[in-house]
C-alpha positions in Angstrom: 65.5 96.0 118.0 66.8 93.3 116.2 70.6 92.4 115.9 70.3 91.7 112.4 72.4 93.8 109.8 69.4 95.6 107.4 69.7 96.1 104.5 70.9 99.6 104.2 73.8 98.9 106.6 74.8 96.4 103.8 74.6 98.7 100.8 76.7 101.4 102.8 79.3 98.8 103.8 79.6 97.5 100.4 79.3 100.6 99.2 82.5 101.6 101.1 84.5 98.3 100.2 84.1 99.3 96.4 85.5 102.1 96.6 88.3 101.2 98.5 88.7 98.3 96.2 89.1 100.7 93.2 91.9 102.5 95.0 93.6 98.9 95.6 93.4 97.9 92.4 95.0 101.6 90.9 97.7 101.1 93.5 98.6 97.0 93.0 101.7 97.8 90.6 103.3 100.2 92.9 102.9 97.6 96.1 103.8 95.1 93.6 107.3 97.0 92.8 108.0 98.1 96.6 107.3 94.7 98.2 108.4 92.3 95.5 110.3 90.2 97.6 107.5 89.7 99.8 105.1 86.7 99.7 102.0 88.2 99.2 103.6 91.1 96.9 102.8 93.9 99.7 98.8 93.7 98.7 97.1 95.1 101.3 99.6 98.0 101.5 98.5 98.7 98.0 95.4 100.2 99.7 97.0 101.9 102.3 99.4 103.4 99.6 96.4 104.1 97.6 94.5 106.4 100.4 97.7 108.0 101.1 98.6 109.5 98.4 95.3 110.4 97.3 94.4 111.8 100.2 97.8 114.0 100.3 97.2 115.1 96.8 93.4 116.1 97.6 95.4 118.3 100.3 98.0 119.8 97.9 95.4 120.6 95.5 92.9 122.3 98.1 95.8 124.1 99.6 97.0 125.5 96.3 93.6 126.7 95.6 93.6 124.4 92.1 91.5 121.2 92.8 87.9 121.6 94.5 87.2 119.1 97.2 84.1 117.6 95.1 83.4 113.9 94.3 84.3 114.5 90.3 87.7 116.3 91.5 88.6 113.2 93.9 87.6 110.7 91.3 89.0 112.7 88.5 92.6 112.4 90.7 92.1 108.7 91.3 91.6 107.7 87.2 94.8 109.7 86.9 96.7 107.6 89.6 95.1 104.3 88.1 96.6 105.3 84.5 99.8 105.6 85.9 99.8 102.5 87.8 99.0 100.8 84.8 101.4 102.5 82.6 104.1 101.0 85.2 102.5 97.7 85.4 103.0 98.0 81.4 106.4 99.5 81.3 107.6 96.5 84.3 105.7 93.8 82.4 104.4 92.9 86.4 102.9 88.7 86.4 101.1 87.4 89.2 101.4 83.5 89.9 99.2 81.8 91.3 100.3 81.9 94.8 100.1 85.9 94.5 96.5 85.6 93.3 95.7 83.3 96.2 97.3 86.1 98.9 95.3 88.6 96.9 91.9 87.0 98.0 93.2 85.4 100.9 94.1 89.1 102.2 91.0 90.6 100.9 88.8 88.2 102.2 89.9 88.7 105.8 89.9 92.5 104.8 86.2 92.2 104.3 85.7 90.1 107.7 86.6 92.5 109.9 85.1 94.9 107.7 81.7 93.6 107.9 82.4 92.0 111.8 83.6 95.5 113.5 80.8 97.4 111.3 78.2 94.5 113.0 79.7 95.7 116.2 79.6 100.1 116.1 76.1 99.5 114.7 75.3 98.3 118.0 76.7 102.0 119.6 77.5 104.0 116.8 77.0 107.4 118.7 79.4 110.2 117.8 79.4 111.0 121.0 81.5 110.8 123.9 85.3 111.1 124.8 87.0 112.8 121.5 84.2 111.7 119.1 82.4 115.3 119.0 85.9 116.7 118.0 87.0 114.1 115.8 84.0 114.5 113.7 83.7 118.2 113.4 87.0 118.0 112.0 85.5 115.4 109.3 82.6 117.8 108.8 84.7 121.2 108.5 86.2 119.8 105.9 83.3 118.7 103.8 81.5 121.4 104.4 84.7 124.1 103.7 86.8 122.3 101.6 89.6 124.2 101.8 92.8 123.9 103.7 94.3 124.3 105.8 90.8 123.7 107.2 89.2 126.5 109.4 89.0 125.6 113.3 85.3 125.3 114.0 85.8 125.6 117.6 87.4 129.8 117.2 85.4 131.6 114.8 87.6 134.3 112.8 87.4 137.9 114.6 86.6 139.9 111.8 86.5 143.7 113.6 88.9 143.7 116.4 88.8 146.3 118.7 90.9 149.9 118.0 94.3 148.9 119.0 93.8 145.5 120.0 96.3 142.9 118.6 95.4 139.1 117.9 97.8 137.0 119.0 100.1 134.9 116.6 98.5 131.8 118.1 95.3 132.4 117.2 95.6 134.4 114.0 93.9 132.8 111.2 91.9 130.4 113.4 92.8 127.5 111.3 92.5 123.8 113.2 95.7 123.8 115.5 95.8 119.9 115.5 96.9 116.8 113.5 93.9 116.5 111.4 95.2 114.3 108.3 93.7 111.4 109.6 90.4 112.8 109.6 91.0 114.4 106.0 91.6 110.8 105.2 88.1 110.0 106.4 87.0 113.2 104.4 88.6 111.9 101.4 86.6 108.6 101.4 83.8 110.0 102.3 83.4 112.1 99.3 85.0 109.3 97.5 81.7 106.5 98.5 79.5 109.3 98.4 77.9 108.1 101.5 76.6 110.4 104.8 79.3 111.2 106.8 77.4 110.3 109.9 77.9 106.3 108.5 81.5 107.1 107.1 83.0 107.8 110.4 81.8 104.5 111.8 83.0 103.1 108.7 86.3 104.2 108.9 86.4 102.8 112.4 85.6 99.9 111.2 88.5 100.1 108.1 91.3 100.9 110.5 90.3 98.0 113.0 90.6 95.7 108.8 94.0 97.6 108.3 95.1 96.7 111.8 94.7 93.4 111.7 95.1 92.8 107.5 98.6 94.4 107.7 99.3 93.1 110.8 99.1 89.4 109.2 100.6 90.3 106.2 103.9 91.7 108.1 103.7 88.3 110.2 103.5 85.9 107.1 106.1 88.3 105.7 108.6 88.0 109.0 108.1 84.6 108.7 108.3 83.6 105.2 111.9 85.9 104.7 113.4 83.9 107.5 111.6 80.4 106.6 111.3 80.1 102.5 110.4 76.9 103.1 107.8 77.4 105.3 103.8 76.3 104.6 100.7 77.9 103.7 99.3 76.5 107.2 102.6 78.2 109.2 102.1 81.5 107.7 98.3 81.9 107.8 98.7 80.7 111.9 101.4 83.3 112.3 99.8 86.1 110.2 96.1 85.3 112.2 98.1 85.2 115.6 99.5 88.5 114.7 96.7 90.4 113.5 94.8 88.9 116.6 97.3 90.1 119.2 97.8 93.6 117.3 94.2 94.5 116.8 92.1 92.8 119.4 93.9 91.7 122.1 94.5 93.6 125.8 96.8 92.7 128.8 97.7 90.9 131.5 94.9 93.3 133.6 92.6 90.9 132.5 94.1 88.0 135.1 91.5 90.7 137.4 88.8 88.8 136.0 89.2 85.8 137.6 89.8 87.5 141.4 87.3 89.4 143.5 88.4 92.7 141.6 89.9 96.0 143.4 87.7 98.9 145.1 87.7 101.7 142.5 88.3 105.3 143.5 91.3 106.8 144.5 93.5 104.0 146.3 95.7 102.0 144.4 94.9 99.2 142.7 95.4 95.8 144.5 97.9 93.2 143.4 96.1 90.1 142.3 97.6 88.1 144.7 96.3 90.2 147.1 92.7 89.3 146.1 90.2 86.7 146.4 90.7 84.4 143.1 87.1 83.9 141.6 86.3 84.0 138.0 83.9 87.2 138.4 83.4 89.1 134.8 80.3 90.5 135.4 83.2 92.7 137.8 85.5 93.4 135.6 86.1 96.9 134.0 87.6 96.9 130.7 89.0 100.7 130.9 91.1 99.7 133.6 93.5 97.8 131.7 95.0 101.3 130.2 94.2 103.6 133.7 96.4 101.0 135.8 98.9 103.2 136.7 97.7 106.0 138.4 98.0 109.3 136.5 98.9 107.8 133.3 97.5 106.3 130.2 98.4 103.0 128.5 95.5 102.6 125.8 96.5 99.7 122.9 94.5 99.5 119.6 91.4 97.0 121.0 90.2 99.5 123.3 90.6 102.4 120.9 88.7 100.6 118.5 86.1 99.7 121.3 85.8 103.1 122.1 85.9 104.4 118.8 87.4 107.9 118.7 88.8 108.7 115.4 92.1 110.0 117.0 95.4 110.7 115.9 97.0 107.7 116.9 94.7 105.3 115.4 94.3 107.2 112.3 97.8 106.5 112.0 98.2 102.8 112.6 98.0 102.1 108.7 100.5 104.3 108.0 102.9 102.6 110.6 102.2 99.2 109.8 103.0 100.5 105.9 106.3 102.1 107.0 107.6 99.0 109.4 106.8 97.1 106.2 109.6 99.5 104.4 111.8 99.2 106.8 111.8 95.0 106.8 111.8 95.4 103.0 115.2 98.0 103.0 116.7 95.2 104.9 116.8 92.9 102.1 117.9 95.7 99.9 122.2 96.6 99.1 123.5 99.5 100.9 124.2 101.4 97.6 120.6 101.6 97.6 119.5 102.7 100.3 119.0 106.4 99.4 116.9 105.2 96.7 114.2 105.0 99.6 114.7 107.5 101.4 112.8 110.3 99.7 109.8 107.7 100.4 110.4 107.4 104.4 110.8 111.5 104.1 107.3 111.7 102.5 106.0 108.9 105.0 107.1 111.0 108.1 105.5 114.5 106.6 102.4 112.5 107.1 103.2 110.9 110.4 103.6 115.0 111.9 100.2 115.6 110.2 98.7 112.4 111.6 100.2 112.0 114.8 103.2 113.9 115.6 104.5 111.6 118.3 104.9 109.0 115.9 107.3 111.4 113.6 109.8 111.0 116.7 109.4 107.1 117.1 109.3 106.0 113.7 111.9 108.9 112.6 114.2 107.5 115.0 113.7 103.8 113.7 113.8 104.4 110.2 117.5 106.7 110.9 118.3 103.4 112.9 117.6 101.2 110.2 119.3 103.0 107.4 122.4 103.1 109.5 122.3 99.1 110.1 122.0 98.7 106.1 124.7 101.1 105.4 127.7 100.1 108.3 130.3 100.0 105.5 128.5 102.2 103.5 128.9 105.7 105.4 128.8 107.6 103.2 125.4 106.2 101.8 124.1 106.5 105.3 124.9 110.1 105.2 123.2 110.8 101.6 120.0 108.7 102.8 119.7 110.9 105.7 119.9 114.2 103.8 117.4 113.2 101.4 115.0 112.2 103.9 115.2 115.3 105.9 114.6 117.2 102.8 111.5 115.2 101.6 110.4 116.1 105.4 110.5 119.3 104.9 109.0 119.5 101.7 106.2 117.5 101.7 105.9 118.8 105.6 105.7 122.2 104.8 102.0 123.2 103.5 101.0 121.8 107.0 103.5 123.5 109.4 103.0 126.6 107.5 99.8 127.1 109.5 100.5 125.3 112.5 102.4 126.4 115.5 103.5 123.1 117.9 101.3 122.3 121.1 104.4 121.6 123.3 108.2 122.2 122.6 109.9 121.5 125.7 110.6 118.2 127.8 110.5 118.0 131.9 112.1 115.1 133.6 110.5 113.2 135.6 111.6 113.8 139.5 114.6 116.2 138.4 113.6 118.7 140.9 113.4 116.7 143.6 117.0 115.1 142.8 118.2 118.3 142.0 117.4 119.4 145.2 119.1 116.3 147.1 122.7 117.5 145.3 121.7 121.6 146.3 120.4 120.8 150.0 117.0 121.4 149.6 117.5 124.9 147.8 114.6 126.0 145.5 115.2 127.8 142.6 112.8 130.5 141.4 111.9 131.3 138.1 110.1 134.3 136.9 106.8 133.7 137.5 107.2 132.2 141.3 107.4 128.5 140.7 109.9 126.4 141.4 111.7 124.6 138.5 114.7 124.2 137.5 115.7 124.7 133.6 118.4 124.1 131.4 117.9 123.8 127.4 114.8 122.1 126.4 114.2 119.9 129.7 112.8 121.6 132.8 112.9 120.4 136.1 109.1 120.8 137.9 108.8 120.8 141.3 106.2 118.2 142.3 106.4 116.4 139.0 107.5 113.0 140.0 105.9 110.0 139.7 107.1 106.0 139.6 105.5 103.2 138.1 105.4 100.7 140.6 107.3 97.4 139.0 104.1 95.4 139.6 102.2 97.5 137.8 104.4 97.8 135.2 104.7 93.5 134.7 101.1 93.3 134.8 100.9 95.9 131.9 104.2 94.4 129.8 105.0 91.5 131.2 103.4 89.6 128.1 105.7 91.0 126.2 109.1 91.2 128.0 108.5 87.6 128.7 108.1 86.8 124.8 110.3 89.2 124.2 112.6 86.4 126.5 111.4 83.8 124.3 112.8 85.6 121.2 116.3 86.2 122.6 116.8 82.7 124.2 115.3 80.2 122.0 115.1 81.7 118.2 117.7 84.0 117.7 121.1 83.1 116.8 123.6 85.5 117.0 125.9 84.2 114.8 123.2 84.8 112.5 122.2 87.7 112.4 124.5 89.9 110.1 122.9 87.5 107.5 119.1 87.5 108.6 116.8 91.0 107.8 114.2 89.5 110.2 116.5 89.0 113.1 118.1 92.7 112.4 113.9 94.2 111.8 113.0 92.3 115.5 116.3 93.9 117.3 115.4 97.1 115.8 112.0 97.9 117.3 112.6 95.6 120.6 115.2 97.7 121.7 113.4 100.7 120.7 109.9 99.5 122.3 111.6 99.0 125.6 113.2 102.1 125.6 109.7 103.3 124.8 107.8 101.2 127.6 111.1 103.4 130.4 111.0 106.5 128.8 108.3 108.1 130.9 109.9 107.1 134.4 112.6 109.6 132.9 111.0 112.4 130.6 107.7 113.7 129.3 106.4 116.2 127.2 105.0 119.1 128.8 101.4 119.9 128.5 98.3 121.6 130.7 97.5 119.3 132.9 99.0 119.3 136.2 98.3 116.3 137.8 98.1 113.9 134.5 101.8 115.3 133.5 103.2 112.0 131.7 99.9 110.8 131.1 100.3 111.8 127.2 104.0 110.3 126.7 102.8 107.2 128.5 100.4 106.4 125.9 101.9 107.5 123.0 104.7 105.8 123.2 103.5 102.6 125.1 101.3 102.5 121.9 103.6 102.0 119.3 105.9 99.7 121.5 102.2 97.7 121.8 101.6 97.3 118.5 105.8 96.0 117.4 106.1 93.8 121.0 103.3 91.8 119.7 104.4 91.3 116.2 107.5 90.0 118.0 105.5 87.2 120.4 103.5 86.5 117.6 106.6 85.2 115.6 108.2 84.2 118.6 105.0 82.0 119.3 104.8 80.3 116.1 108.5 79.8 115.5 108.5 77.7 119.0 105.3 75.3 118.2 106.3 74.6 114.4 109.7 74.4 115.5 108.9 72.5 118.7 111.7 70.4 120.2 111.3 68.9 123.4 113.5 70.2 126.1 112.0 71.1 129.4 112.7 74.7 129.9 111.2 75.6 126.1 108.2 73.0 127.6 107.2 75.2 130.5 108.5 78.6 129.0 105.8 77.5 125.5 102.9 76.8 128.3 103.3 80.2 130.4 103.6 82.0 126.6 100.5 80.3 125.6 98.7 80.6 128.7 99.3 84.5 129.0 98.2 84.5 125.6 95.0 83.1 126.7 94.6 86.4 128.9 95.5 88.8 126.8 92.9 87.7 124.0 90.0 87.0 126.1 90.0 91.2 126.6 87.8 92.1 123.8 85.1 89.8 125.4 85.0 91.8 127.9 85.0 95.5 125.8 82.7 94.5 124.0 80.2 93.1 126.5 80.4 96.1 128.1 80.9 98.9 125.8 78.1 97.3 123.2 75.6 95.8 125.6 76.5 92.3 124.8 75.1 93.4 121.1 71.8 92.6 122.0 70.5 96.1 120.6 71.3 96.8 117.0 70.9 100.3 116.5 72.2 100.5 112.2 75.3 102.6 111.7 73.8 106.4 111.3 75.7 107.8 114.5 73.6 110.8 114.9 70.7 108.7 116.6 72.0 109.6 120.2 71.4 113.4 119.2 67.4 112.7 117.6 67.3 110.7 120.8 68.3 113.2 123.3 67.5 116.6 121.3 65.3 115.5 119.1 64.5 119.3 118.1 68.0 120.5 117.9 68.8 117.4 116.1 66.0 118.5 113.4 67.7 122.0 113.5 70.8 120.5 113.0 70.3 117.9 110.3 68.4 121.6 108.9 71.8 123.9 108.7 73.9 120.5 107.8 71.7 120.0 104.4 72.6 123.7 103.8 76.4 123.8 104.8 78.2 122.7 101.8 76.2 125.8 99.8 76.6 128.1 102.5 80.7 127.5 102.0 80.6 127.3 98.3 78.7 130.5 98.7 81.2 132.1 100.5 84.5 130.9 98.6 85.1 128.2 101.3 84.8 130.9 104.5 81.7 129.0 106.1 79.3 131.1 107.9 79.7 131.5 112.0 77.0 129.9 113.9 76.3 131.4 117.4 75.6 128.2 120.2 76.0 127.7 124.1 79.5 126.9 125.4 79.8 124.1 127.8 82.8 121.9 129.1 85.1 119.8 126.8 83.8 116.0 126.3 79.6 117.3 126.9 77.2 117.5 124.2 77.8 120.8 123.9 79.4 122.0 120.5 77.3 119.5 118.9 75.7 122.4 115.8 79.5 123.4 115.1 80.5 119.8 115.6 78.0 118.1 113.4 77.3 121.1 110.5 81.4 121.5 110.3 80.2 125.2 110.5 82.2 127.9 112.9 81.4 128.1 116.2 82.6 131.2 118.0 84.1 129.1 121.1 83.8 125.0 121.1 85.0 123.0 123.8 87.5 125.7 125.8 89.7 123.2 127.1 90.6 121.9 123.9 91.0 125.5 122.6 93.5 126.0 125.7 95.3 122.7 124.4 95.9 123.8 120.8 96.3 127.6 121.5 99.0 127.3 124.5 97.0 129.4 126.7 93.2 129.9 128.1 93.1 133.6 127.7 91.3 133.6 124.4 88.9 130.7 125.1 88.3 132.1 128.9 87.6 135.9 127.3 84.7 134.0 124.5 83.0 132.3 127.1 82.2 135.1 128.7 81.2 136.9 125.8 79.2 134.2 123.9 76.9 134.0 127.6 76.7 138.0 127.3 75.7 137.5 123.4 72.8 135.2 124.8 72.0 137.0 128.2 72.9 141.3 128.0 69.8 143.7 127.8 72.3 145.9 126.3 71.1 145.4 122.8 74.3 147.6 121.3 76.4 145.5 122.8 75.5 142.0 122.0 74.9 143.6 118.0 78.7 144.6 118.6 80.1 140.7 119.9 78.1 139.4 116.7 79.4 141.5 114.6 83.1 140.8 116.1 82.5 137.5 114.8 80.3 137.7 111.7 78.0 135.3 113.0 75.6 135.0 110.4 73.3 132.4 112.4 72.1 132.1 116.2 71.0 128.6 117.3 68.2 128.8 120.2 68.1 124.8 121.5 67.7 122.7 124.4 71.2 123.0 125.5 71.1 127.1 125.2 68.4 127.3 127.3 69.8 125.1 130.0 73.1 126.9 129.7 71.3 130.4 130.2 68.3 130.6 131.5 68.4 133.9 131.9 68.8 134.5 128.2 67.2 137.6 126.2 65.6 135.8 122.8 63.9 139.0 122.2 67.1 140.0 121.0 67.4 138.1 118.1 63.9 139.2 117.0 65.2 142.6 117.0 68.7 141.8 115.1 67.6 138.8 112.6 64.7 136.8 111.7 63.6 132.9 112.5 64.6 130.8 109.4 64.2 127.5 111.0 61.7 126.7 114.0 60.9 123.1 115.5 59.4 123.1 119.2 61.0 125.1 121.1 64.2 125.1 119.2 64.4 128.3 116.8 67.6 129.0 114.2 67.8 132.7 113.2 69.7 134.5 110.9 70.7 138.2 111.4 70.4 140.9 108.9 
């Protein structure tokens, strides 16, 4: 194919900018009020604002039962946000110079870029398939298709006739999506907003984050720069703001020095040191995942491979929403402590959304924010105090339509080798709990024995040495102590460097406890390593700027400016590298429509499919919002398997079980379904499989590809008997039972 954008991609790319451009321009005043010491007046967080609050009203009004998820009803809410936004721009009597109008298009512009560039790139592997994509999307499609919240799980249909005497666990009652799933209502939100298919939105929204990434990345660079340099120029801040955007959104690690060695033997060794290797500049060798699998047992993922990879996860969801609140907090710097408080109902609000987001980020960017009102209000105790209240009570509010219906994955912490020195202070003694394994528990933190794992320091530099060694930079040659009661930016930089190393060591110490054995700090690794990614490069960014514009020859700042540049050098050449790989050198340009892979690979399911899809949003409506339940194989998590559930946003009676183990605390429930969905497919007992159905009120049976792999020994007969065919292409057959 050719690698040319058609036509169509265009439309549904402009398509999408619009109508993101009419939520920036409803939410320009309120940017304009929040960021007005700012040099570009906080304009690209007027978009991010903008999709936030929408997005959370949408929410309020779907869980209140008052506002239909429909295009009129989103629209309808977005004229009434623009009124007021112009009302205040009225009341305020807001004037933009020309140098506001000028970072206005300036920031749009490179908005539109990446945009258009990233777009260019998922069209050349737009699957939704793969790693978390499957899930991601269903969660997009349940609530389209539904729209109601909280949104039903389509992975654990509702049991409608339980058994006599059988109680339904608290965990699973209600069988509402057990996740953090505001990220992809977001991506519901605009996609009823554009009106476009949501099989183009999602890559679209991929695309949008990777624009948000690197858009308020620059702008918190200029910004950082501009508040401690008014005198600064036009050329300084557009290098620092590009620099920082760059190094935020597409840039790696020092793994990338692999590429010019022999490479290391994958499997299960450990990695080689690279001066262990053979240097040669080899990239045809060089395996981009491996810069976040490093570390054995752990993750360390940083925005350019998510956005390579393309889930539409939690913590990239939430990237805008950080970048908006580290904006906030460099702003509350400028501010007088007696105000402070005047914020805080803002930062409450910001962290309701962070739990529904990404709940790890609730403790980072909690912690930080508490940090940061403390610094403001030293003399101001009292102030502190008040701030605090108020945003634990605008937590809770705005938190509480969410957690209503949620029940946390994990609540406890382990520590990381505790049993093992536990057992060096108690001679080797094992403690017994009640179940016949040896930990150790006191409070929240357990003690597991066999849970221990070190980073090895090498690994470790190669991962963050980048950034501790900018981080050097910083600390020697810009700041000034003396300084730095008077200087926001130096107090902002402090802040999250001291918070993104202690976020870089906390999983040598702690972790939070999840199901898998083996992978046990995998998840607080790269959770936390990405956040303390994302503010350690803002840092070197400034830090890298500061020392060229400022550049004043001495030889230690010589040689410590060349190393700084010349890491730089490696970290940035990474997406070259993704890309290449991931996107097959985007020689093949396959448009943005990301349910190709399925016509492709089940090209009858896919037409059965696309057939319920077409039907689900009536099927819902029909039903006040309680989709029907669609009957289909069960196969492992990250398969093809869920993929009618998945892509129809209709229930499923089990989805991928693992992920049902994850969210539910336990496996009993998705174990049990398994085995009943193969006897619904398979039993010559015709009373019982009519019995299973009925437990579920599954309404529609899918006969595909994938079924009859799963079972070949399955009974179709069966259906004949309890339903008739509604939909038939090939060999794939969709009935529905009377």
């Amino acid at each position: 194919m050719s690698s040319l954008m058609p036509s169509l991609d265009i439309l549904y790319i402009l398509t999408w900018w619009l109508a993101i451009g009419f939520v920036t321009l409803s939410f320009i005043p309120t940017a304009a009020i929040l960021f007005s010491k700012f040099v570009d007046k906080g304009y690209i967080f007027a978009k991010v604002i903008g999709i936030l609050v929408l997005s959370y009203l949408v929410f309020i009004g779907g869980y209140l039962k008052i506002v239909p998820f429909t295009f009129p009803a989103v629209l309808g809410i977005l004229v009434i946000l623009a009124g007021l936004n112009y009302l205040v721009f009225r009341k305020r009597s807001l004037k933009f110079n020309k140098q506001d109008l000028r970072f206005f298009i300036i920031e749009e512009l490179l908005f539109l870029a990446v945009l258009v560039f990233w777009s260019y790139v998922r069209a050349h592997q737009p699957a939704i398939e793969g790693l978390e994509k499957l899930m991601d999307y269903g969660f997009v499609r349940t609530m389209l298709a539904s729209g109601t919240f909280p949104p039903q799980d389509m992975w654990l249909a509702t049991i409608v006739k339980p058994e006599i005497g059988e109680v339904i666990p608290e965990n699973i009652s209600g069988f509402y999506i057990n996740y953090y799933y505001f990220g992809q209502l977001v991506a519901a939100v605009l996609t009823r907003l554009s009106m476009l298919p949501s099989a183009v939105t999602y890559n679209l929204l991929i695309a949008t984050l990777a624009s948000f990434t690197f858009v308020c990345s620059f702008s918190l660079g200029i910004n950082l720069f501009y508040i401690k340099i008014r005198s600064c120029s036009l050329k300084q801040l557009l290098v620092v703001g590009i620099l920082s955007g760059l190094l935020v959104t597409f840039a790696g690690n020092l793994h990338t020095i692999y590429a010019f060695t022999e490479g290391y033997p994958l499997g299960d060794t450990l990695p080689l040191a690279p001066w262990q290797l053979t240097w040669d500049f080899n990239p045809d060798n060089y395996w981009y995942p491996n810069a976040t699998r490093f570390i054995p047992f752990t993750i360390h993922e940083f925005p350019a491979y998510s956005f390579i990879v393309s889930d539409l996860h939690g913590h990239v969801n939430n990237i805008p929403f950080v970048m908006l609140i580290l904006a906030s907090l460099l702003r509350i710097l400028q501010i007088r402590p007696h105000r402070v408080w005047a914020w805080a109902g803002g930062f409450g609000f910001l962290l309701a959304v962070f739990y529904m987001t990404n709940a790890w980020d609730l403790l980072i960017y909690g912690a930080l924010t508490v940090a940061t009102l403390f610094i403001i209000s030293l003399k101001k105790i009292k102030s502190f105090l008040v701030a605090v209240l108020i945003l634990a009570i605008s937590f809770m509010v705005f938190s509480h339509p969410f957690r209503t219906n949620f029940r946390p994955i994990s609540s406890s912490l382990g520590i990381n080798c505790g049993y093992e020195a536990a057992s060096v202070f108690i001679k080797g003694k094992a403690f017994n709990n009640a179940e016949n394994t040896r930990q150790i528990s006191f409070g929240p933190f357990t003690a597991e024995a066999g849970k221990c794992q070190i980073s090895k320091p090498w690994m470790h530099m190669i991962l963050w040495g980048f950034f501790y060694f900018g981080v050097l930079g910083y600390l020697r040659f810009i700041l000034r102590f003396k300084d730095l009661m008077k200087s926001p930016v130096d107090k902002f930089m402090l802040l999250i460097i001291v918070l993104s190393i202690g976020l870089l060591w906390a999983p040598e110490i702690i972790y939070i406890r999840d199901i898998y054995p083996a992978h046990f700090r995998a998840n607080t690794m790269f959770k936390l390593g990405y956040q303390a990614y994302m503010m350690l490069s803002l840092v070197v960014g400034y830090t890298i700027v500061k020392l060229i514009f400022n550049f004043k020859h001495r030889l230690s700042k010589t040689i410590y400016t060349a190393i700084l540049l010349l890491m730089t050098f490696v970290v940035l050449i990474y997406p070259l590298f993704g890309i290449n790989s991931y996107y097959n050198g985007l020689t093949n340009y396959k448009e943005l429509y990301g349910l190709g892979w399925l016509m492709e690979r089940y090209p009858e399911d896919y037409n059965g499919v696309i057939w319920l899809d077409m039907r689900a949003d009536k099927l819902c409506a029909a039903a006040a919002g309680k989709c029907p339940v669609v009957l289909e194989a069960v196969g492992d998590s990250y398969t093809t398997y869920a993929r009618v559930s998945s892509n129809t946003g209709l229930p499923t009676v089990l989805g991928w079980p693992v992920h049902e183990w994850l969210w539910r605390g336990s496996y009993d429930e998705a174990g049990k379904r398994r085995t009943e969905v193969e006897t619904m497919y398979t039993s010559k007992d015709l009373a019982e499989v009519k019995r299973l159905l009925e437990r579920y009120a599954v309404e529609y049976v899918f006969v595909g590809q994938l079924e009859r792999e799963a079972y070949p020994k399955m009974i179709e007969s069966n259906f004949d008997q309890l339903g008739n065919v509604v939909y038939s292409s090939g060999d794939t057959r969709i009935y529905q039972l009377k």
